[in-house]
N, C-alpha and C positions, 0 to 999 in steps of 0.2 A: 825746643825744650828737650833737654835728655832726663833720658828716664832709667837711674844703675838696675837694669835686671839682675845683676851680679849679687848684689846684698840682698836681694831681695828671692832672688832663688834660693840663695844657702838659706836665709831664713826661713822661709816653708820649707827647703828640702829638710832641715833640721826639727821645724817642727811635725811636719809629715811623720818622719821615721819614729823620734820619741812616741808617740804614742802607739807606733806599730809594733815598736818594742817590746814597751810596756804591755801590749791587749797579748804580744805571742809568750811573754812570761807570763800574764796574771793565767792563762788557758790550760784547764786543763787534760790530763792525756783522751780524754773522749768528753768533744764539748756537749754540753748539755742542751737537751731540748726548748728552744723556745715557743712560749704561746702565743701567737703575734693577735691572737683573740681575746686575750684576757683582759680583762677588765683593768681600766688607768687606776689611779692612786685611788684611795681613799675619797680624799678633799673634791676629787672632780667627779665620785660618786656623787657625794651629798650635793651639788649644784646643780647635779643633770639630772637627779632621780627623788623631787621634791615629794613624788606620788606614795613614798614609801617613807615619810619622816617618821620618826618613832616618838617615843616619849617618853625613855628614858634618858636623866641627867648625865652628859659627861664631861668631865672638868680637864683637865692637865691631861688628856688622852693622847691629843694628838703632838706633830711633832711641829711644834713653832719656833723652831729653829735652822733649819735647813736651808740652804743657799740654794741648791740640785733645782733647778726650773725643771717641771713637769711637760706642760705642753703651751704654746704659743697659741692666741688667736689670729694675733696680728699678718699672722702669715696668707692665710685663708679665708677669714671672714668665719672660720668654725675652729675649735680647737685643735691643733693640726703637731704633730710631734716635730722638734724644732729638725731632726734630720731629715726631714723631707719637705723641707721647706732650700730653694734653692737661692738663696740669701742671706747675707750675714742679719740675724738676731742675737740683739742683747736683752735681755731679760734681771729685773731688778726686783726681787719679790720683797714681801713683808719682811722676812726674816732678817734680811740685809737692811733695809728701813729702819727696822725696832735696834740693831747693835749697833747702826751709828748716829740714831737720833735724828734721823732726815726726816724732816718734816715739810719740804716744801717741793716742788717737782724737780726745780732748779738742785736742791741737793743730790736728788733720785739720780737725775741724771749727771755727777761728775763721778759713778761709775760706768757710764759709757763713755770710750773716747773716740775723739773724731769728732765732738761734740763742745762747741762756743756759746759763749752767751753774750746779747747786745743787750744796750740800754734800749729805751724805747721814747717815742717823743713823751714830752711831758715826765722825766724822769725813769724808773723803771716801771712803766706801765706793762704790766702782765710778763706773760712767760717770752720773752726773744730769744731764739733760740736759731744756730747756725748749724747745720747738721751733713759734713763732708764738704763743708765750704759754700754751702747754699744755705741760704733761711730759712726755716722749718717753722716760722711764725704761726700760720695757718693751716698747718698740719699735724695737729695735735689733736688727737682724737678721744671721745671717752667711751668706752667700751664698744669699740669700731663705728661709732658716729661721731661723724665729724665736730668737733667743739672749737668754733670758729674764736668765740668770745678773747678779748685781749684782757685776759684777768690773771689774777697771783694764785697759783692752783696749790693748793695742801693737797697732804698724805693722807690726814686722818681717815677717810674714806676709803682708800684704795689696797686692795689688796698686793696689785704688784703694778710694774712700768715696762710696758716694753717696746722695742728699735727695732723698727725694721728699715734696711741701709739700703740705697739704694732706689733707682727711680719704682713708683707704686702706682701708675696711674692705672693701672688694672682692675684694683681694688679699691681705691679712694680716691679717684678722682683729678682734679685738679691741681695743680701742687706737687710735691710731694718727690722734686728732685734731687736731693740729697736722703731722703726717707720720709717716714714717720713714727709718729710717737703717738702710745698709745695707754690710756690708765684704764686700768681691768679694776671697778668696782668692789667692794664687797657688799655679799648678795647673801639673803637666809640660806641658811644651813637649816640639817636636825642636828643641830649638836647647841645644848643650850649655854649658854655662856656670857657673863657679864666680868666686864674688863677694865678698870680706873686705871689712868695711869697720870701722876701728877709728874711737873720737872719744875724744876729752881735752879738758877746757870745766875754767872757774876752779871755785871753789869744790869741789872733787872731784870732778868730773864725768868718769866713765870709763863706756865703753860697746862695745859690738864685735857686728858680728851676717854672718853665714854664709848665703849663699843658691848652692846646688848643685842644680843639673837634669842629670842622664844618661838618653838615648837607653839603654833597655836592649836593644832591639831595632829593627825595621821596625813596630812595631805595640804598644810598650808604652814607657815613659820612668818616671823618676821624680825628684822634686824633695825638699832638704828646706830646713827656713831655721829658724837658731839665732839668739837673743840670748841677750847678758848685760849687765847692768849694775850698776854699784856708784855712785849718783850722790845725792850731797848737794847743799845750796840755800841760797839766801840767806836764806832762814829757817833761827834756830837749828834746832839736834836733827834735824832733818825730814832723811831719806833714805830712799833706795831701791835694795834690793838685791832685784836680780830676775832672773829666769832663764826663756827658751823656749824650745820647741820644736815645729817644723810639719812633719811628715812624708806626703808624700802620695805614690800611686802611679797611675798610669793605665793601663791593658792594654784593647788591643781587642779582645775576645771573639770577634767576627766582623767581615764590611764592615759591616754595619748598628748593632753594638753596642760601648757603649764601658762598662768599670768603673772608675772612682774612689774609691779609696781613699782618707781623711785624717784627719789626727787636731790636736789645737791640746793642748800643756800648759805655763799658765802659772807660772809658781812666786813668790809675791810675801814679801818681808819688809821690811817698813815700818813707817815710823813715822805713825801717825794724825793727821793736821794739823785742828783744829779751828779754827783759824784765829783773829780776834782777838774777842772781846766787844763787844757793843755797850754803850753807856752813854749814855740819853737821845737815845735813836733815828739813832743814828749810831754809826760804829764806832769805839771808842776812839779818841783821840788817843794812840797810843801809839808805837813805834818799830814797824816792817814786819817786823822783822826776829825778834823777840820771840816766841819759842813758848807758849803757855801750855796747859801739860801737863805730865804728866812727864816724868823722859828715859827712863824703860825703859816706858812704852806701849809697843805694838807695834799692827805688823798684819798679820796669817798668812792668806794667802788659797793657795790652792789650784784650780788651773780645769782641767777635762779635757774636751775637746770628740772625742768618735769621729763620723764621717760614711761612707756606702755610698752613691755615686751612679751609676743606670744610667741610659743614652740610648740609647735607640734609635729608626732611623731605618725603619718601614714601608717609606716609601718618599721620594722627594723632598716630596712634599705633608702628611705623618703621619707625628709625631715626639712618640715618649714620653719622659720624665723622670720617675723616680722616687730624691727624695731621702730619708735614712734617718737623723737625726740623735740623738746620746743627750750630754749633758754633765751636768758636777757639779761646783759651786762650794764647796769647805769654808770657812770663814772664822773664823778665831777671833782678835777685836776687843779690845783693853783700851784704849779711851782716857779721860785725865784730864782733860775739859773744866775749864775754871773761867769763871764768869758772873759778871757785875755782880748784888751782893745785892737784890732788892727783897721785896716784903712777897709774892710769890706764890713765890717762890726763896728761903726762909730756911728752914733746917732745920738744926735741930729750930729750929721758930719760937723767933723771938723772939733766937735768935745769932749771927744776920749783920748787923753794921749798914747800914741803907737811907741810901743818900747821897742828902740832895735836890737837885734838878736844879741844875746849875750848878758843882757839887761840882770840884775841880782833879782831874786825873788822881794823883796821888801820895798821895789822901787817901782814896781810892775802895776799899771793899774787894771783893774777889773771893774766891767758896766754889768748890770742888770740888766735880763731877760725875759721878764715874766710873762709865762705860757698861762695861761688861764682858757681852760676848755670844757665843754658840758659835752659826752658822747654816749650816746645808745646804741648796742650793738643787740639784733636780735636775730636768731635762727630758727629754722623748722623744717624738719628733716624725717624723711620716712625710708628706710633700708628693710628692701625683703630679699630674703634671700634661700633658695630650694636647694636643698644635697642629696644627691642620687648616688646610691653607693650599688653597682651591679658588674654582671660577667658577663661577657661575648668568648664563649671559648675558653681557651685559658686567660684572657685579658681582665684586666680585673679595673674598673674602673669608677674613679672618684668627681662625680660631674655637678660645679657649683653656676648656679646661675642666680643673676641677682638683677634687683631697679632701684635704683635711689633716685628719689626727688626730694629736693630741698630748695628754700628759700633761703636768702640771708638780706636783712636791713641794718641799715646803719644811718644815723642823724649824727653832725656835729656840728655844733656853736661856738664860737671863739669869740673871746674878750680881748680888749687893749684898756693899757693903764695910760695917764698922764703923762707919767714921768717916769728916768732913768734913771738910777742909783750909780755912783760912782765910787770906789772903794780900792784900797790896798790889799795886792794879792797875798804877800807875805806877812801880815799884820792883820787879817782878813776875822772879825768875828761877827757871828750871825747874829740880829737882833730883831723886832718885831719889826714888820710893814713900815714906813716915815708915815707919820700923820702929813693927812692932806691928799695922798693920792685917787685920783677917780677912775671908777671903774665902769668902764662904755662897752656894752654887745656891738660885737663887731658888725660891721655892716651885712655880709651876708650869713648866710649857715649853707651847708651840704647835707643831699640826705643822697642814697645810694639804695638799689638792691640788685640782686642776681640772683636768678632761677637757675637752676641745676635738673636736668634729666641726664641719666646716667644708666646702660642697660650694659650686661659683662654676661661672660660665662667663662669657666678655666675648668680643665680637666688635667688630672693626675691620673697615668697612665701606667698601670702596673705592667710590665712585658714578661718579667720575669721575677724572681724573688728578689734576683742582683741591683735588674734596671728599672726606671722609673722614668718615665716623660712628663712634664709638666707645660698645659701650654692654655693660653688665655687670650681673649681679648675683651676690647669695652669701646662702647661709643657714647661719648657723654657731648651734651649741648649745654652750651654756659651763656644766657643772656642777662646781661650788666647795662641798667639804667643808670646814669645821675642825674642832679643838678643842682646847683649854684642859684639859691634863692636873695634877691633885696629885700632885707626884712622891711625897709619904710614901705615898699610898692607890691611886696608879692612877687612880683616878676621873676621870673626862673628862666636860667638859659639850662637846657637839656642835650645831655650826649647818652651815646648810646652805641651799646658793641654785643654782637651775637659771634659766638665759636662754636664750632663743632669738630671735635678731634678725634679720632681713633688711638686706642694705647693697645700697648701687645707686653705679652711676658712669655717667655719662653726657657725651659731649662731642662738637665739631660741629668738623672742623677744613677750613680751608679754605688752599689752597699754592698759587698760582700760578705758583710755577718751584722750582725745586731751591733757589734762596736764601732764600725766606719760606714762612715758616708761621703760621699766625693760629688761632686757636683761644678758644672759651669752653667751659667745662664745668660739672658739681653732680656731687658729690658725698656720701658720710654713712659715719658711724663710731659706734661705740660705745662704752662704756666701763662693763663690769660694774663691782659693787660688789666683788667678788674679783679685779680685774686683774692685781694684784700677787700672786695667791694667797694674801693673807691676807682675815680675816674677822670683824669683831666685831656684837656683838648687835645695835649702834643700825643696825649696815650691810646687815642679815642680808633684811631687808622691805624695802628700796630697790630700784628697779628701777632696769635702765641709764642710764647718762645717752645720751643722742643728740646727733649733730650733724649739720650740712651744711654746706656751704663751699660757693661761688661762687666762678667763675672763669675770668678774659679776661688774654687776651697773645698777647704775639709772637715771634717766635722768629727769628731772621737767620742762613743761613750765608753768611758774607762770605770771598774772597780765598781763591777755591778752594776754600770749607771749612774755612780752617786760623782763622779767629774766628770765635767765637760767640757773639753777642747777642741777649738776651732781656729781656723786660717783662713783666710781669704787674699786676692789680690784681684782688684778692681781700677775700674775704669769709666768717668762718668762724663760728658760730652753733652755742652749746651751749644750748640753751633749758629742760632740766630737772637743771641742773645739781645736785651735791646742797650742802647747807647742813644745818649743823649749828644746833640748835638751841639758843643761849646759856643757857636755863634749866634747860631736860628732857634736854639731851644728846643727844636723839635727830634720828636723820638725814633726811631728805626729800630729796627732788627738786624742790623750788620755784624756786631757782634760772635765772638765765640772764644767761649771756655772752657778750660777741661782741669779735671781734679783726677789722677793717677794716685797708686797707693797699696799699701797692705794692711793686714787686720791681723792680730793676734788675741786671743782670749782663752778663758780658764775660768772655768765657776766650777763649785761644788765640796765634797770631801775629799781630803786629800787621805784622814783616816777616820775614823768613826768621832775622832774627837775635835782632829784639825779639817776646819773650811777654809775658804778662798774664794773673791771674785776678784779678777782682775784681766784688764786689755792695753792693749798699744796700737797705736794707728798713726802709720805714717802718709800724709799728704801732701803731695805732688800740686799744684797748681799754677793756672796759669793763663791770662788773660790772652787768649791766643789773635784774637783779632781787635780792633775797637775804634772808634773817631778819635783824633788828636784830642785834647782835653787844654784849658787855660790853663798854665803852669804858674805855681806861685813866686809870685815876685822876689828877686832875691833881697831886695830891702823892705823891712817890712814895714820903715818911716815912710815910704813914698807910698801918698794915698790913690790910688789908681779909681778910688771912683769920682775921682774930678777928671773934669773932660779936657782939664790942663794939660796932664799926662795920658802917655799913651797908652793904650790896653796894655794886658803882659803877650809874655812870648806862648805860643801856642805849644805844646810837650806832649810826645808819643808817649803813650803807657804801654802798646803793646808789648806781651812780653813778661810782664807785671805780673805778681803773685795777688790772687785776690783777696779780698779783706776780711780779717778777723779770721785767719783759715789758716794756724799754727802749721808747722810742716811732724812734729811728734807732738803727741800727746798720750799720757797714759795713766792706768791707774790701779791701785792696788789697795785689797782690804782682807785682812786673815783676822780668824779669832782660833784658840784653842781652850780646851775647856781643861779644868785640871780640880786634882780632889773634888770630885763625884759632882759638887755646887758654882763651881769657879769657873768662868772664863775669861782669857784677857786678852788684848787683840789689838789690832792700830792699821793703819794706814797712808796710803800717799799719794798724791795728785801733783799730773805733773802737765804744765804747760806751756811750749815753746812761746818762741816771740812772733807775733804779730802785727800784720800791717793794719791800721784802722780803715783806710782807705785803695783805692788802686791805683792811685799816683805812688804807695809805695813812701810816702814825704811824710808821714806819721805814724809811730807805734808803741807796743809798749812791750818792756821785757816778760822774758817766759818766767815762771816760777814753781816754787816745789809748797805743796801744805802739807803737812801732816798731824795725822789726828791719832789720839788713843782709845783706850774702853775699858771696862774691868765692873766686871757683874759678878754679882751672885745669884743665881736661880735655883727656884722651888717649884713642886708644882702648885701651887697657889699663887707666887709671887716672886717677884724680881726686884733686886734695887740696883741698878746701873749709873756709873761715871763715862763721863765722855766728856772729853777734851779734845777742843777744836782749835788747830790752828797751836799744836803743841809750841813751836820754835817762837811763835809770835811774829814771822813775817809779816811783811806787807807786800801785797800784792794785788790785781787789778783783775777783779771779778768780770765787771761788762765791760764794753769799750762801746762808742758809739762818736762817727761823724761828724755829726749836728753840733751846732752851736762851739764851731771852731774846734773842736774835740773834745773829749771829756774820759776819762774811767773810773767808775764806780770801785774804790777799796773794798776787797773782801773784810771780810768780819776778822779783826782781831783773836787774841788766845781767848777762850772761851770756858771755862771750868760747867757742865751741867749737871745735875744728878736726880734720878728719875726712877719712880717708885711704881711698880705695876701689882696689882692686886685683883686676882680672878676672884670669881666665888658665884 
């Protein structure tokens, strides 16, 4: 593989200088003193010093508008300032949420880029998410506890989103090869405040969500935050009727200790979008608009998240955290895919006719699918973690040690129907279930769990004012149970996989003034074979896969601090990756892949009036080792699961870019504010082309969306427009494998308008 250092040095060298520029004009002729002791913002007083609420009313005080990210947790397991963190973070706060109407995580994040979304079995089940060309499914965190759950995560709760790039096993364990993602809560404040905000958008688009914080005393508060919605799409049938709630409480125990209470319950009924069929390695030509399902699919998900957090403060230098988290995902799925027929997709063979390539859309047939599943996903998980802030000399040092324990279980049931539907691709309308079908529990179920012990310590090393060492390690134990129960007999066949891995982080940061940061790092991850907590035979004798990542950048606070630019160029290395065996079935670790690249970013004000968030990330990939793989037939009349004919021909993918892992992608969102109450603003999202698979034999084109805004604010209230999806494109939101290919259309032009009123 080549890799142009060429374009990729002038662009850090270019963005390097611009900011060096800019920090040696904004400078004045004798720079000014800084406090490097002063106290953070405001916003992260009122979180960290509940012992002092007040009781007085303030309304439209503070500033909820601001893009400028304050401080990271995700970096450290404690609030940590994003410059001295030696890792590209992206950071997504409220302010950014509320001017473009993101309401679901999936929004939140297409202002990170370098960042994919998949569909998931059973339609889009929960958040799939691809993160520098690896899956990030199971490393989504909520307020640095892991949140395994495979569910559809809203905003309304959250006060920001943040990315950390980059392997993490440092810090979170398991997973976490491309990064992770992380949603910071919103937690009581002393600041009293209740907040309606209704939205009405074309298509049926209704939605409304309640955010209340009361001071209950000098020393305790509490917040809650409701949604609802009832919102249909410009895809047929497809809607979502949903419902939350986020209730949390804060009481200081004593001056030293603080208790948090919180709870998340989602309530979801939807319709499972499986989005369109592919047909000769593209996705149909067919209308965007077109569901192909039925219309009474459904999908019942259920999310309960309980949390207990203590702090307490020794003293100014020794500071414990101890969080205590338990949730449970119920799910119960009915979707009716339908796939283009080929000779590996015909059942009962031989009754679906194979259109050969070239075939018109209106001649093409399409069979029923129907995924029908009941799954329970539950977690429980315990993170403490001690920070020792002290001197040796002149050494100044920042020393985190932490233990997580956690479990995670999972049950799932599957159904089969009778019968298979057969229908017209290009003439294709959805209609309820055929009378007559039966509905049989499948012969077995799976149930799963893994135990998680996990011990780390990382120190940040002050040397000087300039330099800074960062250096970690952790040893975590992952043991993974399953098994494969006969529901007539009871009988269960049982597997079973124990890991024990070491992870390291390391990085060297150097700052010459309060405006730049420079930094390289390594770091490594792992990835059992029961990540997901599931477990099958070929997977059961695989060891982990491993990784490392490489990695240089820069970091700018420009203009007081109010923008922030950043660079990076990295390097990420899975070297026994696993690969399935086209013959035997069976799994190994022969594998290896690597993802090369650069990062560009900008959040913040550009002037008191105009903000900005936007990045670029280009992706290198590249299947660098792997087993031959069965190559697809070049005729796709000839049914090759008749023992008539012979296998196909065996195809090296080495070499191969990996799946769903764009080579640019990027993205941009400005607002400016104009006559004293006005601001107006838009944006763009951009996403190359992608392979679905790493045969490389299917994909879908890259695309551009763009969106607008135009508000008027008060301080009591807002009424904001937002238009999604201005040009009206079509374009292909998830992509997924399964079921002969498939991608999910993004959401059509969209008009919403949305009314916010404090008081």
């Amino acid at each position: 593989m080549k890799f142009r250092l060429t374009p990729v040095a002038a662009a850090l060298t270019t963005l390097f200088a611009i900011p060096s520029i800019a920090s040696a004009q904004d400078a004045p002729a004798t720079a000014p003193q800084v406090n490097e002791s002063a106290p953070a913002k405001a916003d992260a007083v009122q979180t960290e010093n509940v012992t002092n609420l007040p009781t007085v009313k303030v309304v439209g005080e503070r500033d909820r508008t601001g893009y400028t990210p304050d401080k990271a947790t995700i970096g450290g397991r404690v609030p940590t300032e994003i410059r001295d963190i030696p890792q590209t973070v992206n950071i997504v706060n409220r302010a950014v949420l509320d001017a473009q109407n993101a309401t679901s995580l999936t929004d939140a994040l297409r202002n990170v880029p370098g960042i994919t979304m998949t569909s998931g079995e059973g339609g889009q089940i929960g958040d799939n998410v691809n993160l520098r060309g690896f899956t990030a499914r199971t490393d989504i965190y909520l307020d640095g506890v892991r949140d395994r759950g495979q569910y559809k995560r809203d905003t309304f709760a959250l006060e920001s989103v943040e990315v950390l790039k980059g392997p993490s096993s440092l810090f979170f364990g398991r997973g976490s090869t491309g990064g992770v993602i992380n949603q910071v809560s919103k937690t009581p404040t002393r600041e009293e405040l209740t907040q309606v905000s209704a939205s009405l958008g074309t298509d049926d688009y209704y939605r409304t969500t309640v955010d209340v914080n009361r001071p209950l005393s000098d020393t305790s508060a509490v917040r809650v935050a409701l949604m609802w919605q009832d919102v249909s799409s410009t895809r047929d049938v497809v809607e979502n009727k949903d419902w939350g709630v986020a209730p949390s409480l804060r009481v200081a125990l004593s001056k030293q200790t603080d208790l948090t209470l919180s709870g998340l319950v989602l309530h979801n009924r939807d319709t499972p979008d499986y989005g369109i069929p592919f047909s000769f390695g593209k996705p149909s030509k067919v209308s965007s608009s077109t569901f192909y399902g039925d219309t009474d699919d459904f999908f019942n998900q259920d999310t309960y998240v309980g949390k207990l957090a203590l702090d307490h403060r020794f003293n100014s230098s020794l500071k414990l955290r101890n969080q205590f988290q338990a949730s449970q995902t119920n799910l119960a799925a009915r979707p009716t895919p339908y796939r283009v027929c080929t000779a590996a997709f015909n059942k009962p063979a031989g009754t679906c006719p194979v259109s050969p390539i070239g075939t018109p859309v209106d001649q093409i047939t399409v069979q029923s699918d129907r995924r029908d599943r009941e799954i329970t996903d539950t977690s429980v998980f315990n993170q403490t973690d001690l920070v020792a802030d002290f001197s040796t000399g002149s050494l100044k040092h920042t020393l985190i040690g932490g233990v997580e324990i956690g479990r995670d279980m999972t049950k799932n049931q599957g159904y089969t129907w009778s019968a298979r539907v057969l229908d017209n691709l290009g003439t294709f309308e959805p209609n309820a279930s055929p009378a007559g079908l039966t509905r049989t529990r499948a012969a077995t179920h799976t149930e799963g769990t893994a135990d998680t012990l996990g011990i780390y310590i990382n120190e940040t090393l002050t040397i000087t004012p300039e330099w800074k060492v960062v250096a970690g390690l952790r040893r975590d134990s992952f043991d993974a149970n399953a098994k494969t129960i006969t529901n007539a007999t009871g009988v269960a066949v049982r597997l079973k996989r124990d890991d024990d891995e070491l992870s390291y982080r390391g990085g060297v940061i150097y700052q010459p003034d309060r405006k730049q940061s420079y930094y390289v790092s390594y770091g490594t991850s792992f990835n059992p074979s029961a990540e997901a907590v599931t477990l099958s035979a070929a997977q059961s004798l695989v060891e982990p896969e491993t990784t490392r990542s490489y990695e240089a950048g820069a970091k700018f606070d420009l203009i007081d601090g109010d923008l922030s630019v950043s660079s990076a160029l990295f390097r990420v290395e899975k070297n026994n990756a696993r690969t399935t065996d086209p013959v035997t079935n069976l799994v190994s670790v022969e594998g290896n892949t690597q993802v090369q690249g650069f990062e560009l970013g900008m959040v913040g004000r550009i002037t008191s009036k105009w903000q900005i968030i936007a990045g670029y990330t280009y992706l290198d990939s590249e299947l660098v080792k792997s087993k031959d793989r069965v190559a697809a037939t070049t005729d796709p009349t000839v049914d090759t699961s008749s023992s008539a004919n012979p296998p196909p021909p065996m195809m090296s993918i080495q070499g191969n870019e990996l799946a769903n892992t764009p080579k640019s992608s990027g993205s941009l969102w400005t607002t400016y504010s104009f006559l004293t109450a006005w601001e107006i603003g838009g944006g763009a999202y951009y996403v190359g082309d992608r392979y679905i698979t790493t045969s490389n034999l299917t994909s879908v084109n890259s695309y551009w969306r763009v969106d607008g805004t135009l508000a008027y604010r008060q301080p009591k209230y807002d009424v904001q427009l937002n238009i999604q999806n201005v040009l009206d494109k079509d374009y292909y939101d998830a992509v997924v494998a399964s079921e002969g290919g498939r991608a999910t259309p993004g959401r059509g032009r969209t008009a919403i308008i949305t009314g916010t009123y404090r008081f």
